[in-house]
C-alpha positions in Angstrom: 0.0 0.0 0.0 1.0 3.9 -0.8 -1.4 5.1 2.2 2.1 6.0 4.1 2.4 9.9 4.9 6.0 10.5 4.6 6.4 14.2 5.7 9.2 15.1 8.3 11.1 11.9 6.5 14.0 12.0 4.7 13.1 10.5 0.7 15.9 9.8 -2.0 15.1 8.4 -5.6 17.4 6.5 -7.0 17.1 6.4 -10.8 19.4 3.8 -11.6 18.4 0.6 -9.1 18.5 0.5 -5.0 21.4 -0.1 -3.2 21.0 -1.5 0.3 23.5 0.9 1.5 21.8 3.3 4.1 24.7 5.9 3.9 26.0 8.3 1.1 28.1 6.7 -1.5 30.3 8.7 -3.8 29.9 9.0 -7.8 33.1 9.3 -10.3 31.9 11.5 -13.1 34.8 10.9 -15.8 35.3 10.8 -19.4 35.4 7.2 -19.8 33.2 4.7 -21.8 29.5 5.3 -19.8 30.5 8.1 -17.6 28.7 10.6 -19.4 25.0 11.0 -19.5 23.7 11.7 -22.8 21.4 11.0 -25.7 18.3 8.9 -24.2 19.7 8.8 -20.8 19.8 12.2 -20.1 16.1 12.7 -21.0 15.1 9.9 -19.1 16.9 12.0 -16.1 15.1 15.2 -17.5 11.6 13.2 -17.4 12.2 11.9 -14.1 13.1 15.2 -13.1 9.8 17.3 -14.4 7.6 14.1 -13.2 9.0 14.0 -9.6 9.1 17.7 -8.9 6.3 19.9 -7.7 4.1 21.8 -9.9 5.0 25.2 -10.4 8.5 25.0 -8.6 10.6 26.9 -11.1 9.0 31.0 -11.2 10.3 31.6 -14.5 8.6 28.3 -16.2 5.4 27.6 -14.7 4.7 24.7 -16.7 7.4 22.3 -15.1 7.3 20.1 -12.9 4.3 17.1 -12.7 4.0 16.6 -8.8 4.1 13.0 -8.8 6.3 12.4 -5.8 4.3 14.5 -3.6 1.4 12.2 -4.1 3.8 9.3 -3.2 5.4 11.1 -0.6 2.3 12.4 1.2 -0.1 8.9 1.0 -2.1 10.3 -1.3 -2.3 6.7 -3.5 -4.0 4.0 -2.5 -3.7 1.3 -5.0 -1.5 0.3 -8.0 -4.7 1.5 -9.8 -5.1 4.4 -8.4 -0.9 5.3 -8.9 -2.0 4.3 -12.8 -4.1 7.0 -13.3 -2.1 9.4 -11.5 0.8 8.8 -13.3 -0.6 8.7 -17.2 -1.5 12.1 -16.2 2.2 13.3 -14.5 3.4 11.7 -18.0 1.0 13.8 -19.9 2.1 17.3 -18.0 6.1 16.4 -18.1 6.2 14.9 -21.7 3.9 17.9 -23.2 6.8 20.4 -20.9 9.3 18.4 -23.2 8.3 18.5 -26.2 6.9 22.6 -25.8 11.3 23.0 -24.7 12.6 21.3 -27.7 10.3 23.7 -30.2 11.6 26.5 -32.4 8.7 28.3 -34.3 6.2 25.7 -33.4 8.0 22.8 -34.7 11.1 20.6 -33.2 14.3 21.9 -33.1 16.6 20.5 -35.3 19.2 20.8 -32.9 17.4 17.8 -31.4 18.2 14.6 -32.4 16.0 11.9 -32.5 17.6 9.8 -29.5 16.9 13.2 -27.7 13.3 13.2 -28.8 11.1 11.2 -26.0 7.5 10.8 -27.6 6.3 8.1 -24.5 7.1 6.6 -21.2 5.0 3.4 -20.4 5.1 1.4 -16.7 6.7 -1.8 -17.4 6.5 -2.8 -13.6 5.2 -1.7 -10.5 6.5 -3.6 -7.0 5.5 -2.2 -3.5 7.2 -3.3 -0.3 7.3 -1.2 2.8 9.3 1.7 2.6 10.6 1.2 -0.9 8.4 1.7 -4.8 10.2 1.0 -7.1 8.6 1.4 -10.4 10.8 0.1 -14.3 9.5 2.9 -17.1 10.2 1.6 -20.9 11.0 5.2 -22.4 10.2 5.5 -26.2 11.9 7.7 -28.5 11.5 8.9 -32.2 14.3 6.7 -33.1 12.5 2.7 -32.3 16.5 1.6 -31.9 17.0 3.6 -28.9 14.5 3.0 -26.2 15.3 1.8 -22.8 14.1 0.8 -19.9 15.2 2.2 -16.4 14.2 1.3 -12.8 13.1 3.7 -11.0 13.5 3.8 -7.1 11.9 6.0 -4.6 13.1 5.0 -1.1 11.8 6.2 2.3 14.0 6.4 5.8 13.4 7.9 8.6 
């Protein structure tokens, strides 16, 4: 169950998978093979991004952010159903923000190319267990050769 209110607690989302490690762990950013996020991954991380923020919490662009994890975060979903609904529409709010970015006089950018052009996310899985949701998204791109799918964790410790 999602009927958890979370506030006061410390939350962390961990894009890539869960580790069992309850401290901080360090990240080595270098220029070797896979160290650089680009291409599909990096608007994965920009989706995740606009889905899990709040709506509204950029000033200067009102249209980002979908509030998803405030619904998780506050026990506002009851059910896998119920999580369904809400996020098709987070998808809708944070994929329409993407696409209205990557425009230049009404059409895409050609700067843009088409592994940086995200035109769905769709659940793939959904597993609940106390204090942990993870959720694996298959994100779909203009280019069919270069979708992926990424687990999504969102972990909650006191």
């Amino acid at each position: 169950m999602l009927t958890t209110d979370y506030i006061g607690r410390v939350s962390d989302i961990d894009m890539f998978g869960l580790s069992s490690n309850p401290g901080l762990e360090s990240a080595t950013l270098t220029f070797g093979n896979g160290a650089v996020v680009a291409g599909p991954y990096k608007e994965a991380q920009k989706f995740l991004r606009i889905l899990l923020s709040d709506t509204g919490s950029i000033a200067s662009q009102p249209g980002y952010g979908a509030g998803l994890f405030k619904r998780l975060n506050f026990g506002l979903i009851l059910n896998e159903s119920q999580f369904r609904v809400y996020f098709s529409s987070a998808k809708a709010k944070a994929l329409e923000f993407m696409r209205i970015a990557k425009q230049k006089d009404g059409v895409r950018d050609p700067r843009f190319l088409d592994d940086e052009a995200l035109t769905d996310v769709a659940i793939h899985s959904i597993t609940i267990s106390p204090g942990v949701f993870k959720l694996t998204l298959k994100f779909t791109f203009v280019d069919p050769d270069i979708d992926i799918i990424i687990p999504v964790g969102v972990s909650v410790g006191t």
